[in-house]
C-alpha angles and dihedrals in degrees: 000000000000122000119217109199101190093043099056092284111155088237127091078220139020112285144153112247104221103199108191109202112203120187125198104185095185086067113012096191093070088059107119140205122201114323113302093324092311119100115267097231132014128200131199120234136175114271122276136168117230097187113108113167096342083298086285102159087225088085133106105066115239129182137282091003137075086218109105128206129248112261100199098213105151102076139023118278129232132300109043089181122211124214140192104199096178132244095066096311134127137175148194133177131202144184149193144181108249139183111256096168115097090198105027148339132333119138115220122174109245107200134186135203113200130192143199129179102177103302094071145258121346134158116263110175133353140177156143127242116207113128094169150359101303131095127256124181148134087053123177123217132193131155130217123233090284098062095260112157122218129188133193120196143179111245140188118225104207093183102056111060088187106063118084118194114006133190134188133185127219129185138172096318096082122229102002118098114230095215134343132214138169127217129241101274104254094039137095129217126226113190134201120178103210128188114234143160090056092316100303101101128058115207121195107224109206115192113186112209128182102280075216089055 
């Protein structure tokens, strides 16, 4: 989980919380969770600010309606997406909806890679995307067997009124968005970035359920 420091988060700076869960099902009371109620690892990363509208879920503008939509901005989103990479290596990337706005609210997707190559959990690479003035949030991260990191966001189009719930997929290449598609107005769409093909291609799911649902 991440830990926000300025927002109420238990840290005195911005981390990810690693809880390592051990079961010993010859004797469950000797399971453990973390380590005596603390996290078993933290991890430093660079600041960030998770509070997007007061983490009112009336949030995110869409067209066409004063209701918002809910940024989620006050945990990770799903996947958080494990790798063996082989040779002793092993992955897992993460991501979350963060405030990049200094005076009030824009949603940017903040993601991590972290490693670990047999001494345990470290970070690896971070970073927010947030090229202009839209918002982008309740992304979904996943890596190939190389290591390639792609991520899949939810993004505002301030431009086209007409389009109601955008997304847009990004990979190694940086800033350029691979391809970009709308969803049928009155839908929402639910992702997944999946590894197929042996673990060398990344495919964005999109499932459309009901907005009323």
């Amino acid at each position: 989980m991440s830990c926000d420091a300025a927002n109420g988060g238990n840290c005195t700076s911005d981390q990810l919380d690693e809880w390592d869960f051990h079961v010993d099902w010859t004797n469950p009371a000797n399971s453990t969770f973390g380590n005596n109620g603390a996290p078993s690892t933290t991890i430093p990363v660079a600041a960030f600010n998770s509070n997007l509208c007061n983490y009112n879920r009336d949030c995110i503008p869409q067209p066409n309606t004063s209701q918002g939509l809910d940024a989620l901005s006050d945990r990770l989103l799903y996947q958080s997406s494990y790798r063996n990479l082989g040779g002793g290596n092993q992955a897992v990337v993460l991501n979350q909806s963060v405030n990049v706005s200094s005076t009030g609210n824009q949603a940017g997707v903040r993601w991590y890679k972290l490693t670990n190559t047999g001494s345990g959990w470290s970070l690896g690479q971070q970073g927010t995307y947030a090229p202009d003035s839209d918002n982008r949030w309740m992304g979904s991260a996943n890596l190939d067997a190389s290591g390639d990191i792609a991520v899949e966001k939810g993004f505002q189009f301030t431009l086209r009124t007409d389009l109601h719930g955008n997304y847009a997929f990004w990979g190694p290449a940086g800033d350029s968005p691979y391809s970009l598609q709308a969803s049928a107005a009155g839908w929402i769409p639910v992702t997944k970035i999946e590894s197929i093909s042996g673990g060398k291609t990344l495919t964005v799911n999109f499932t459309l359920r009901p907005q009323t649902c």
